[in-house]
C-alpha positions, 0 to 999 in steps of 0.5 A, a space after each residue: 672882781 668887786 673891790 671892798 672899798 672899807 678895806 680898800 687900803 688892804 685891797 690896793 697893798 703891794 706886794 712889798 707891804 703884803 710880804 713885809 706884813 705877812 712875814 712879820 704876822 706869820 714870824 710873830 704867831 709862832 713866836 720866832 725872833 727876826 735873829 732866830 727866823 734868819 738862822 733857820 733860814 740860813 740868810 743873812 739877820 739883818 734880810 728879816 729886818 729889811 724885809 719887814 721894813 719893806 726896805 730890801 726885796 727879797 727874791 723868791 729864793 730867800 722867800 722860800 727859804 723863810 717860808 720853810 723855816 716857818 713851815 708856811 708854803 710861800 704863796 701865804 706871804 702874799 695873802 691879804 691881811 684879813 685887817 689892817 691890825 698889825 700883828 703884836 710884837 714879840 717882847 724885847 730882848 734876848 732870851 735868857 739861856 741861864 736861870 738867874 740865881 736864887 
C-alpha cells in the first residue's frame, strides 16, 4: 500500500475522526439537521452531536441505524475524505413551520 504523503493527515485519520467526518458531510449533502438525522434514526439527539464531536463511539448499531436513515450503506461512514475541506454547515436554527404574516 503507497501512502500519499500530501494527504497524509487524511491517510492516518482514525476511525472515530473518518465516522464523525463522514457523518457530518453525508448529514449535511442531504440537508438533515443533526435533531432530524436522530428522530429518523430513533436514537437519542444528542448521539449525532457527540458522534460528529468525536466524543461518544457509536456502536455498529447505532451506526447502521443512521446510515438507513441517510440511505447510505454504513461502510461510506468509514471512507477517506477525498479532502481535508469540511463540509459547510447547515444554517442555524429551526425551520419555521408557520408562514409569518403579511
Amino acid at each position: 500500500m503507497v501512502i500519499d504523503t500530501a494527504n497524509w493527515s487524511l491517510a492516518a485519520m482514525d476511525g472515530r475522526k473518518r465516522v464523525a467526518w463522514n457523518l457530518r458531510r453525508i448529514r449535511v449533502e442531504r440537508g438533515l439537521s443533526q435533531e432530524r438525522l436522530a428522530i429518523d434514526a430513533g436514537v437519542d439527539p444528542s448521539y449525532v452531536s457527540q458522534i460528529e464531536t468525536e466524543t461518544y463511539n457509536p456502536t455498529v448499531g447505532v451506526l447502521d441505524k443512521l446510515s438507513a436513515a441517510m440511505g447510505v450503506d454504513v461502510g461510506e461512514l468509514l471512507l477517506l475524505p477525498p479532502d481535508g475541506t469540511p463540509p459547510p454547515p447547515l444554517r442555524r436554527g429551526r425551520k419555521s413551520s408557520r408562514s409569518s404574516p403579511g
